[in-house]
Backbone bond lengths (Angstrom), bond angles and torsions (degrees), N, CA, C in turn:
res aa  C-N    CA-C-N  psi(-1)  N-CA   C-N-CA  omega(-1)  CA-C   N-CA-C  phi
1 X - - - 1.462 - - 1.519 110.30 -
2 X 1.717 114.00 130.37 1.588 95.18 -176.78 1.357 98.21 -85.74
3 X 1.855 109.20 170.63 0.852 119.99 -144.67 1.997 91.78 -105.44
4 X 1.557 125.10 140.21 1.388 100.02 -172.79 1.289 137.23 -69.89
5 X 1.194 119.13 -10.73 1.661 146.07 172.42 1.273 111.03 -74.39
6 X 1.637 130.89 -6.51 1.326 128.60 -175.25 1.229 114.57 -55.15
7 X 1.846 130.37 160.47 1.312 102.45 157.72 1.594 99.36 -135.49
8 X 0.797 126.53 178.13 1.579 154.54 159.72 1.767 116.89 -83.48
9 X 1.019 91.75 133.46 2.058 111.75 -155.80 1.370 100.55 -37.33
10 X 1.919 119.07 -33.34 1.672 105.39 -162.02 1.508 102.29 -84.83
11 X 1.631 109.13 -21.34 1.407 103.47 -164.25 1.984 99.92 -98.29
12 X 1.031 123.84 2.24 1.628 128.91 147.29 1.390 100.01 -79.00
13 X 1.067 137.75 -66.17 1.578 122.34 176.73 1.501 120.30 -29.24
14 X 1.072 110.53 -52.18 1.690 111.16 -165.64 1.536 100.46 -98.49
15 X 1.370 133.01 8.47 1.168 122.84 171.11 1.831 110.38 -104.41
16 X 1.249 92.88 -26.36 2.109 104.95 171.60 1.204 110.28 -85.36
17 X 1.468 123.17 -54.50 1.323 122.11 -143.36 1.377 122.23 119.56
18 X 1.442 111.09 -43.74 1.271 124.45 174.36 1.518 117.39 -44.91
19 X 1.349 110.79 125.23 1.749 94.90 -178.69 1.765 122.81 -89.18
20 X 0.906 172.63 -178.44 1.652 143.42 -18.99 1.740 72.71 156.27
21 X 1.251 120.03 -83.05 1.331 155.44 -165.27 1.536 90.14 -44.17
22 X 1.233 114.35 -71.46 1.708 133.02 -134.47 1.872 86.74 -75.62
23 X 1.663 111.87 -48.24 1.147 118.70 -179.89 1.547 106.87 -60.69
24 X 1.473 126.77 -49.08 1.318 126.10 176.91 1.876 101.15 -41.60
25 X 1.042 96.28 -45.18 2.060 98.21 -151.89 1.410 108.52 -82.76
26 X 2.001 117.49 -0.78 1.037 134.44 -175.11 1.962 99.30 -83.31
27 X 1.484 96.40 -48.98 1.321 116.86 -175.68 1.287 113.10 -58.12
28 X 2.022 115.96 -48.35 1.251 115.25 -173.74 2.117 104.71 -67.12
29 X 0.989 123.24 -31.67 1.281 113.24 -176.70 1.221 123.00 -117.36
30 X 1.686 115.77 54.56 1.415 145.51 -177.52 1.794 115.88 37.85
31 X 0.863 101.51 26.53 1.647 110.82 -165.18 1.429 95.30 -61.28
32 X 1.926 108.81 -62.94 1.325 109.70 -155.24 1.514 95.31 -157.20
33 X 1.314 106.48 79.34 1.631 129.94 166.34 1.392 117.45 -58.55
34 X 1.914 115.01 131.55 1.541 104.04 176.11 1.743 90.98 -77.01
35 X 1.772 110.14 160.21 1.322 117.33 -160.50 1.813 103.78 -117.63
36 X 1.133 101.99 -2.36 1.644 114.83 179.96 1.176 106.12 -120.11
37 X 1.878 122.22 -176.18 1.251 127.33 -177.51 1.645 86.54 -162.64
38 X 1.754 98.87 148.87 1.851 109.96 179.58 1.256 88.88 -78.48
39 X 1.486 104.19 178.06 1.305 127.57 168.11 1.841 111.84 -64.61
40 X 1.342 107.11 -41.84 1.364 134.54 166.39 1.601 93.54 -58.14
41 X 1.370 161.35 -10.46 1.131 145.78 -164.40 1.430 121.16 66.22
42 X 1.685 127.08 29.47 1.394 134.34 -135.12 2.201 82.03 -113.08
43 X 1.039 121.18 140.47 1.441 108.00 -179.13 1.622 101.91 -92.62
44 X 0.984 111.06 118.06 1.615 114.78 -175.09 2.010 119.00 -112.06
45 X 1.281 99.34 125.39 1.561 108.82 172.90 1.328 125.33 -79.17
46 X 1.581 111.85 122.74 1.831 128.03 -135.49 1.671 73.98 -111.58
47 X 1.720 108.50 160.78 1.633 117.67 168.96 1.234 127.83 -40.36
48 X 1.709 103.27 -50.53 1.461 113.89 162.98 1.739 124.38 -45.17
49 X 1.379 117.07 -37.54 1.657 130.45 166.51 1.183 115.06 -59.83
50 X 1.334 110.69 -49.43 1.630 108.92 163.16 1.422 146.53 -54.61
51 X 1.763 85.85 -37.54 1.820 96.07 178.01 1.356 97.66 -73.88
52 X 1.649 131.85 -31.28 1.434 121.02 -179.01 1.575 126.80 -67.68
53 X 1.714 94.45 -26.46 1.314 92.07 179.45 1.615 117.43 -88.90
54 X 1.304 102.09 -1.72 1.466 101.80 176.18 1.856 99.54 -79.32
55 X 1.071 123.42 -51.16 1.280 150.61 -173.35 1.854 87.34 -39.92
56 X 1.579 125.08 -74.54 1.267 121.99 167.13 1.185 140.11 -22.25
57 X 1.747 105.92 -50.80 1.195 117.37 -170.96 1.732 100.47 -75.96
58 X 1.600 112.87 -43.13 1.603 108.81 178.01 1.715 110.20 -34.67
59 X 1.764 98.05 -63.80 1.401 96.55 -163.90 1.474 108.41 -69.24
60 X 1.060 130.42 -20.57 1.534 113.06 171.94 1.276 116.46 -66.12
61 X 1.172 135.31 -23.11 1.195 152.08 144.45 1.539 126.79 -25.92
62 X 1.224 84.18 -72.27 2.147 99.57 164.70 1.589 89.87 -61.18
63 X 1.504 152.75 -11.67 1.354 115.19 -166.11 1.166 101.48 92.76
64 X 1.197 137.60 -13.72 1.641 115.39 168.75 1.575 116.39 -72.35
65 X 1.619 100.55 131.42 1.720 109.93 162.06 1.563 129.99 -34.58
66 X 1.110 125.67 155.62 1.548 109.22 162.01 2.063 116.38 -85.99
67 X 1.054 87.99 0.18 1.767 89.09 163.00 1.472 101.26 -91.09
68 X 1.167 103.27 -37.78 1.759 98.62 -170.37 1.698 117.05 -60.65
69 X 1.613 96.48 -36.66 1.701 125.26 -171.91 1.412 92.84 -78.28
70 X 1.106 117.85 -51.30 1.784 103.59 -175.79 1.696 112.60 -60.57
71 X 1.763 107.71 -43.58 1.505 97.66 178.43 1.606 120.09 -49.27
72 X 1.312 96.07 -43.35 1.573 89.26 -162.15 1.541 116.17 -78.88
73 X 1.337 120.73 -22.76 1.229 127.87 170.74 1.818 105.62 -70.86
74 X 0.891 118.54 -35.13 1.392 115.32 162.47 1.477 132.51 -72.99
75 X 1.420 114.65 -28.43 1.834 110.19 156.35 1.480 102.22 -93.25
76 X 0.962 126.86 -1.87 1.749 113.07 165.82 1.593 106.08 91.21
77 X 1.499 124.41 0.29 1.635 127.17 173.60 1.776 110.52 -26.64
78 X 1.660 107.69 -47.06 1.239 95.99 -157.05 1.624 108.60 -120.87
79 X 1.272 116.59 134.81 1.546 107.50 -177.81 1.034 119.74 -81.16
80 X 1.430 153.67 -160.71 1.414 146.03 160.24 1.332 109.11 -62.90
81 X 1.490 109.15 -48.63 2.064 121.97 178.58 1.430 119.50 -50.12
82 X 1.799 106.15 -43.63 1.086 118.67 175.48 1.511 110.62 -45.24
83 X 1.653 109.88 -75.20 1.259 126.03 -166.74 1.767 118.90 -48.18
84 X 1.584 100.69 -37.39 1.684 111.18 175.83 1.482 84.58 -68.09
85 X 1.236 139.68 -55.17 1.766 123.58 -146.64 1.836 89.63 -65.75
86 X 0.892 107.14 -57.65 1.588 115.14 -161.69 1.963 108.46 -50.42
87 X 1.682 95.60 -43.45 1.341 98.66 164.86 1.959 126.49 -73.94
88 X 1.342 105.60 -2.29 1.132 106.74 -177.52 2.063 104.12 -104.22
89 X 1.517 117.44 -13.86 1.186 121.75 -169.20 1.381 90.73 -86.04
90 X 0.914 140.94 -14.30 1.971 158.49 -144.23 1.473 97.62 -96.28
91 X 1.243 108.03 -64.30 1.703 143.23 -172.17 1.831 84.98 -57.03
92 X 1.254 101.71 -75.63 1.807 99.24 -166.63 1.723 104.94 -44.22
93 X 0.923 104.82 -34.04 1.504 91.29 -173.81 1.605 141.38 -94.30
94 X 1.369 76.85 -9.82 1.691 97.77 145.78 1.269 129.95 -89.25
95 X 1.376 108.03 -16.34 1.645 99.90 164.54 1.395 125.72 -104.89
96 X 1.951 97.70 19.61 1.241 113.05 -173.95 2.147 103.58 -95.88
97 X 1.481 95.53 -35.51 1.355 122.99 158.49 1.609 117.85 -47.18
98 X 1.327 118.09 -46.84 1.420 129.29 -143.32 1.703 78.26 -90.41
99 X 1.307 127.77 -68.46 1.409 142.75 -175.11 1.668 100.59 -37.64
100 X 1.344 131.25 -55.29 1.175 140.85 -172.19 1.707 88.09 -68.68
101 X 1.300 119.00 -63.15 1.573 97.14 -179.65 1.205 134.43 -44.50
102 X 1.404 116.33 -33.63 1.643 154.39 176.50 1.677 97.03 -60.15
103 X 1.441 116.82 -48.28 1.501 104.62 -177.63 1.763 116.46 -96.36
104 X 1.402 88.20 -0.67 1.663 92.53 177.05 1.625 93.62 -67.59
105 X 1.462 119.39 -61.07 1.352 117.06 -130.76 1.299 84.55 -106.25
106 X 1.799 144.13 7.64 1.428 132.54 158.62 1.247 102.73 -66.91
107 X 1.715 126.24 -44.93 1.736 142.60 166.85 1.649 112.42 -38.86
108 X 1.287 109.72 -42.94 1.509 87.36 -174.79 1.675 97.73 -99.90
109 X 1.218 107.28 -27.08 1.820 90.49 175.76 1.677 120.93 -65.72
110 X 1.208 115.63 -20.30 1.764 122.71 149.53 1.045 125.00 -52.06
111 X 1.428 125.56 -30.45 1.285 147.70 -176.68 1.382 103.98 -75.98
112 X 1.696 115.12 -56.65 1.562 114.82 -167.73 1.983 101.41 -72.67
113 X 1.460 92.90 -14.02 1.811 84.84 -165.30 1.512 99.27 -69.64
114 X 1.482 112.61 -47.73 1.358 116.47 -175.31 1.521 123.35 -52.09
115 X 1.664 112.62 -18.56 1.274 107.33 166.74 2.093 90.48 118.88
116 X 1.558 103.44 -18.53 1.455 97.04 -163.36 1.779 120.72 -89.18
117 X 1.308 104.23 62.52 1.603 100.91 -168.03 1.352 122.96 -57.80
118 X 1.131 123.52 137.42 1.250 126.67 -164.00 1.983 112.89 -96.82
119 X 1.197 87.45 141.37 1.546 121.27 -154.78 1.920 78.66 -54.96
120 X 1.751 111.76 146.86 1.217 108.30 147.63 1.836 128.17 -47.29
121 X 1.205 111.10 -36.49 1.529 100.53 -172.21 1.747 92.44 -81.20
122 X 1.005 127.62 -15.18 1.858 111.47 174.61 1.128 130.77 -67.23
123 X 1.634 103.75 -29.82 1.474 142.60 -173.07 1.738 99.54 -77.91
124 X 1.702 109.83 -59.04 1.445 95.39 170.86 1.251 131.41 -75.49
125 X 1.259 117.72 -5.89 1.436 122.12 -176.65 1.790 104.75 -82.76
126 X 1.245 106.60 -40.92 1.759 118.26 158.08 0.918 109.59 -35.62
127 X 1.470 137.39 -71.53 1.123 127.80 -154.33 1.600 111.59 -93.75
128 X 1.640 125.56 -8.44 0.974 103.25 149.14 1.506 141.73 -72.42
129 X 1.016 84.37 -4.70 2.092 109.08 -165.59 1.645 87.42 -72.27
130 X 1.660 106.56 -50.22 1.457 110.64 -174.53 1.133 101.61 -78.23
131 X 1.133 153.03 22.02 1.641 140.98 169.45 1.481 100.04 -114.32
132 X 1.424 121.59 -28.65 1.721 118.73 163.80 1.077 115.87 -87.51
133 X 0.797 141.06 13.19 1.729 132.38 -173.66 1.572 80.72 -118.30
134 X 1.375 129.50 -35.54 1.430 126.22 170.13 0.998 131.53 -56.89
135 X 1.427 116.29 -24.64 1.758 125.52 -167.15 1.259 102.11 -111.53
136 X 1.233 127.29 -12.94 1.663 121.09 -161.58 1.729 98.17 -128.54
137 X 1.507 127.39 -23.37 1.369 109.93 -171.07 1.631 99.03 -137.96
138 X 1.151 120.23 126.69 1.717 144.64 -154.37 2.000 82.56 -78.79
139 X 1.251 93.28 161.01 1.510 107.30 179.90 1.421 107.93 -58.70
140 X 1.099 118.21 -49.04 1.853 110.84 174.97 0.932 116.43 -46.39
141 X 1.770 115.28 -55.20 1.156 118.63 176.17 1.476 127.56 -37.74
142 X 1.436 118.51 -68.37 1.386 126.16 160.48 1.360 135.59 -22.17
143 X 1.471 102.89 -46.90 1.386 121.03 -169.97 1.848 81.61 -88.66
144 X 1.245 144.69 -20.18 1.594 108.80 -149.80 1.840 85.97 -98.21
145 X 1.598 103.85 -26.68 1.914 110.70 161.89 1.194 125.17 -37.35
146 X 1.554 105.22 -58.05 1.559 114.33 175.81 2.007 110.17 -69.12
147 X 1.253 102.09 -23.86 1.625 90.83 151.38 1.455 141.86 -94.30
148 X 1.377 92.84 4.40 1.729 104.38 169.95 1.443 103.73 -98.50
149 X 1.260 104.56 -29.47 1.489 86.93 -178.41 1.829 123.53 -78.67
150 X 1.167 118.70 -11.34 1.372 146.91 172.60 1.489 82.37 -67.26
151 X 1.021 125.27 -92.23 1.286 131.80 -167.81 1.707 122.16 -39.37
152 X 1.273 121.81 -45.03 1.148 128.21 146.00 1.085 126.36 -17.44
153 X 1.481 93.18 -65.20 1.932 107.90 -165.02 1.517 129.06 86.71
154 X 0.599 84.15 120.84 2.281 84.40 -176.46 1.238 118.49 -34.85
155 X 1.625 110.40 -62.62 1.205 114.54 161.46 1.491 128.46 -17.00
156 X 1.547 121.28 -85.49 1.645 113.23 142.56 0.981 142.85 -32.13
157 X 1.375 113.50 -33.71 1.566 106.51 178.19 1.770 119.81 -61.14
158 X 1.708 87.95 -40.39 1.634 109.91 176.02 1.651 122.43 -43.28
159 X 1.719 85.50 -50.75 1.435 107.80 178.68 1.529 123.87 -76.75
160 X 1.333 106.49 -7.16 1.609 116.36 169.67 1.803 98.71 -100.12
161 X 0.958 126.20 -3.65 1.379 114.91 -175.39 1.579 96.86 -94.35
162 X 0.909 117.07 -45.77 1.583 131.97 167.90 1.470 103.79 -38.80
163 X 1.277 128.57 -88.22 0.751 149.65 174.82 1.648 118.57 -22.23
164 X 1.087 123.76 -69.36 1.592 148.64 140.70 2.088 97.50 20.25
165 X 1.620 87.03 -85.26 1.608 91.02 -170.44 1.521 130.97 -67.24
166 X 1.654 101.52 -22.95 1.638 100.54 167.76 1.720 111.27 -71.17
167 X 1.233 117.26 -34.24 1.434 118.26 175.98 1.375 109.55 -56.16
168 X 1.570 109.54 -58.47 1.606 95.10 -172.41 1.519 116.92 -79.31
169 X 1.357 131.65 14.02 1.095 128.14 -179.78 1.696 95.35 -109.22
170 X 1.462 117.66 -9.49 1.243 95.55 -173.22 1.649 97.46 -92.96
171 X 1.357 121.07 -22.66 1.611 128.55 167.73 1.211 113.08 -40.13
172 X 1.795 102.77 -59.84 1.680 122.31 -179.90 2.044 100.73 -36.77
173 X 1.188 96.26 -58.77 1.838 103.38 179.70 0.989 111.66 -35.61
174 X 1.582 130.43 -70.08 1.286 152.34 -165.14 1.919 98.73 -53.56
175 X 1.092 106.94 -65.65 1.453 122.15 -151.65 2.225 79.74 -68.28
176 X 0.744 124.27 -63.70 1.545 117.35 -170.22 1.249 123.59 -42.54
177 X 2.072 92.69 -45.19 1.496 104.39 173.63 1.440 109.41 -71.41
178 X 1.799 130.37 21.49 1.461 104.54 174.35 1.505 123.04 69.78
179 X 1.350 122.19 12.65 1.422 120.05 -172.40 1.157 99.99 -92.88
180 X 1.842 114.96 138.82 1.168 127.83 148.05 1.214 114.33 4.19
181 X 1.293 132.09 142.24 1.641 128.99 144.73 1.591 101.86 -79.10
182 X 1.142 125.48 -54.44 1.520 123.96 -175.48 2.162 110.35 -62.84
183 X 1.232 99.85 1.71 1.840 102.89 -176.07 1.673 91.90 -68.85
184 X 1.270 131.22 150.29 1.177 144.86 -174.86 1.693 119.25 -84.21
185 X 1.328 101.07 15.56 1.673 112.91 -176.35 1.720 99.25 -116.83
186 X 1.516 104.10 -44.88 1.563 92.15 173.47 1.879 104.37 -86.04
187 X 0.904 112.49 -10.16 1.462 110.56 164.96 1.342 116.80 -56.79
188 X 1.605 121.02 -52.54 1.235 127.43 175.79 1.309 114.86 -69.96
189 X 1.401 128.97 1.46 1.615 131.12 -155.56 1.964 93.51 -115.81
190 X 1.800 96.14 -33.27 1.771 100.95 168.31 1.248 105.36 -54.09
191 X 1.057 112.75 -75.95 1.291 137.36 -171.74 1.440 105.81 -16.42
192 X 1.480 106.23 -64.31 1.599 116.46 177.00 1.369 111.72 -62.71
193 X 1.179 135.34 -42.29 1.200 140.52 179.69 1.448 107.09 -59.75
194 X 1.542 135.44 -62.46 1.425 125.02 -175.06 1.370 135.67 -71.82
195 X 2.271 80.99 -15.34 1.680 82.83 155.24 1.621 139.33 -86.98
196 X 0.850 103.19 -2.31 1.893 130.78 178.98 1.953 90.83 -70.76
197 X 1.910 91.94 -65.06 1.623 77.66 -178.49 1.329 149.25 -64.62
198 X 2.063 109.47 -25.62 1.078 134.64 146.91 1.349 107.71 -48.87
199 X 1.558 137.35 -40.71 1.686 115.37 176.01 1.336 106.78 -70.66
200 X 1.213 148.11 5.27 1.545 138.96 -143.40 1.489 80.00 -138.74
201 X 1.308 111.22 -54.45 2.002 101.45 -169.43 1.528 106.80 -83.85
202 X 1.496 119.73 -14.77 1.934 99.40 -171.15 1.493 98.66 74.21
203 X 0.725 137.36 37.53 1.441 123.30 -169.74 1.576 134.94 18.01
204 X 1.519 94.63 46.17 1.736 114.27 -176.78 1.333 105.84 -89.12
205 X 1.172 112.27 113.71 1.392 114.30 -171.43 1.670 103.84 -65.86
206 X 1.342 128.83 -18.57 1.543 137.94 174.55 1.275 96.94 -47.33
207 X 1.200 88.95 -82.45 1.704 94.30 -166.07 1.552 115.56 -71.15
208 X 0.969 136.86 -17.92 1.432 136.57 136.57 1.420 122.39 -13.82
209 X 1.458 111.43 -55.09 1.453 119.77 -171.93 1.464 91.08 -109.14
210 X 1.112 156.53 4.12 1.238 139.26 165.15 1.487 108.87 -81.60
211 X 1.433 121.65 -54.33 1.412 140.87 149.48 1.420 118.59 -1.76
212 X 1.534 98.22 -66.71 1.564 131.49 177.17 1.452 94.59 -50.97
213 X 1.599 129.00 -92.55 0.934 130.58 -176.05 1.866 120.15 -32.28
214 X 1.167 101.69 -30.99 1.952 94.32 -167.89 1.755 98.09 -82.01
215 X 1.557 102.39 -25.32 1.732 96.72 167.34 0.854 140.65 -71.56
216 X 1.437 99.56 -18.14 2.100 119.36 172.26 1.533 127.31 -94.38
217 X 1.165 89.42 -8.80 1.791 112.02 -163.67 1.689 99.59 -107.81
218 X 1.184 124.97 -32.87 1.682 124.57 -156.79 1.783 101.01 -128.48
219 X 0.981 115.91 107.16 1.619 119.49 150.34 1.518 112.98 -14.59
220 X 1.505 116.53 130.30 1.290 105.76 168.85 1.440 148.27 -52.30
221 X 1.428 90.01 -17.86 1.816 106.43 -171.67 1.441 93.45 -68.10
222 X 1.362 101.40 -55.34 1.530 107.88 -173.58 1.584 133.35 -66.04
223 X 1.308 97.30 8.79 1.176 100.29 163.79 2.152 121.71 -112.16
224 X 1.666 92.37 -26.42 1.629 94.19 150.73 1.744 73.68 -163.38
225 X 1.580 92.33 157.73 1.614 114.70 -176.60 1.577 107.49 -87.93
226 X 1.613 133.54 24.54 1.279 151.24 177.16 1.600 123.19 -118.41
227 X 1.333 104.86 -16.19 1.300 135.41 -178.73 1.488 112.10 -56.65
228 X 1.268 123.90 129.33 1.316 126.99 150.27 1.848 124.22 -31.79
229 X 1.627 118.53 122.15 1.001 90.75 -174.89 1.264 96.15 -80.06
230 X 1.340 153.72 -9.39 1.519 147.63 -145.08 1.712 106.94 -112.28
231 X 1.285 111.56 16.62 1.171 148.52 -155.46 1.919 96.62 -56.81
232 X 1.244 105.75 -44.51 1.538 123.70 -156.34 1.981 91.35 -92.48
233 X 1.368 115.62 -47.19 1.139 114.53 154.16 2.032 133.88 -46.31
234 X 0.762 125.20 -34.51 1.373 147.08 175.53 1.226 116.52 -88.66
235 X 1.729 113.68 -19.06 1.321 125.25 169.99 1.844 103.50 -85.52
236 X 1.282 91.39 -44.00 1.604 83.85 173.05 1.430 137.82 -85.86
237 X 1.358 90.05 -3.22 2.160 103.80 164.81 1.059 89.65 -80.98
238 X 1.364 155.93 -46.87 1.315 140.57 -150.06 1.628 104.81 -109.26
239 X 1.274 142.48 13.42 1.313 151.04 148.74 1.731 93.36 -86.21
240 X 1.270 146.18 -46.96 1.456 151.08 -176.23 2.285 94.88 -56.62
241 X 1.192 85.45 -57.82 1.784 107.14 -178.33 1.576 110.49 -43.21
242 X 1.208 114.22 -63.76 1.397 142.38 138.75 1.441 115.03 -0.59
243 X 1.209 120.75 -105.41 1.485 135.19 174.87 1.452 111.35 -53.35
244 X 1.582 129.21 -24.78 1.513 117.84 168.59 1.513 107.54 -66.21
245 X 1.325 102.95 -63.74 1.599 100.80 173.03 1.661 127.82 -26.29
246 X 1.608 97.36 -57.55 1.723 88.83 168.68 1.405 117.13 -53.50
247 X 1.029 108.47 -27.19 1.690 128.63 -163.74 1.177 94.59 -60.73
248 X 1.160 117.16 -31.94 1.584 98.40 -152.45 2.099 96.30 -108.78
């Protein structure tokens, strides 16, 4: 018996969005078959057709393939709830992005009110800052930074920036002079070092390894133009520093 809510391909077209075509090419490669027929022989899309094709459009959405979308709708991985939650965690994090854009550019328009325009090289160094924090740390991520760093406090933060270059220059010493990693002076110099990074990560293992990656992946300049270039070196005396300590 058809069902009375059914519809027919043009009038699902103009009620989704979906066009004529897209629904035809759904049909030709079993994706998303109408499951009824009119009396007229008309192929008509039943509730069940609908919840699937909504289900499609989510995951194409997230970036899933239509090989990918057919697998999983065919072993049953994802429920309808699933797919809305997953499409709704998507949504947060673009408007977790959008907000961070929102406080980028409230920051420099404070800047222009005060009279203090900022130098071309500040401006490009901005936006590279914003093109790594883009490639290496997911919108949560960002946003859970901008709540550590609140939490922090400026004050500290200041005082860890300070802090920063006598440490790694006193590493730089150690590592030239040939010292042990397991000697108890660069031991004490780890020590300081993973706690700097543990204050900066919270001990989020996310950003831990995202961190990791932007130090292995990016030249030092390019990550601030004050930076050690031997930066990636000093990272790896003190990963050596690291594992003796457990060692021992």
């Amino acid at each position: 018996m058809t069902q009375p809510d059914a519809m027919r391909v043009g009038v699902l077209a103009k009620r989704t969005g979906v066009s004529v075509r897209t629904l035809h090419y759904y049909d030709e490669i079993g994706l998303l078959a109408p499951s009824e027929r009119s009396d007229a022989g008309y192929r008509l899309y039943a509730a069940a057709d609908i919840v699937r094709l909504q289900q499609i459009m989510s995951l194409r959405q997230l970036g899933f393939s239509l090989d990918e979308i057919q697998g999983c709708l065919c072993r049953g991985d994802l429920s309808p709830l699933r797919v809305i939650e997953q499409q709704i965690a998507q949504l947060r994090e673009q408007i977790a992005l959008h907000h961070q854009l929102r406080d980028r550019l409230e920051a420099i328009a404070q800047g222009l009110r005060e009279a203090e325009e900022p130098s071309i090289a500040e401006l490009l160094h901005t936006m590279e800052v914003m093109n790594r924090m883009e490639k290496y740390y997911t919108p949560e991520q960002r946003e859970w930074l901008n709540e550590r760093r609140q939490a922090v406090g400026e004050e500290r933060i200041r005082e860890v920036e300070a802090e920063w270059p006598e440490l790694i220059a006193a590493v730089g010493r150690e590592m030239d002079a040939g010292t042990d990693p397991a000697d108890p002076r660069v031991q004490a110099l780890a020590q300081r070092w993973m706690g700097l990074v543990q204050e900066f990560t919270g001990g989020n293992p996310g950003i831990e390894k995202s961190l990791r990656t932007m130090y292995q992946n990016e030249a030092p300049k390019n990550i601030h133009p004050s930076m050690d270039p031997r930066m990636s070196e000093y990272m790896a005396y003190i990963g050596k520093a690291t594992a003796a300590g457990k060692g021992q």
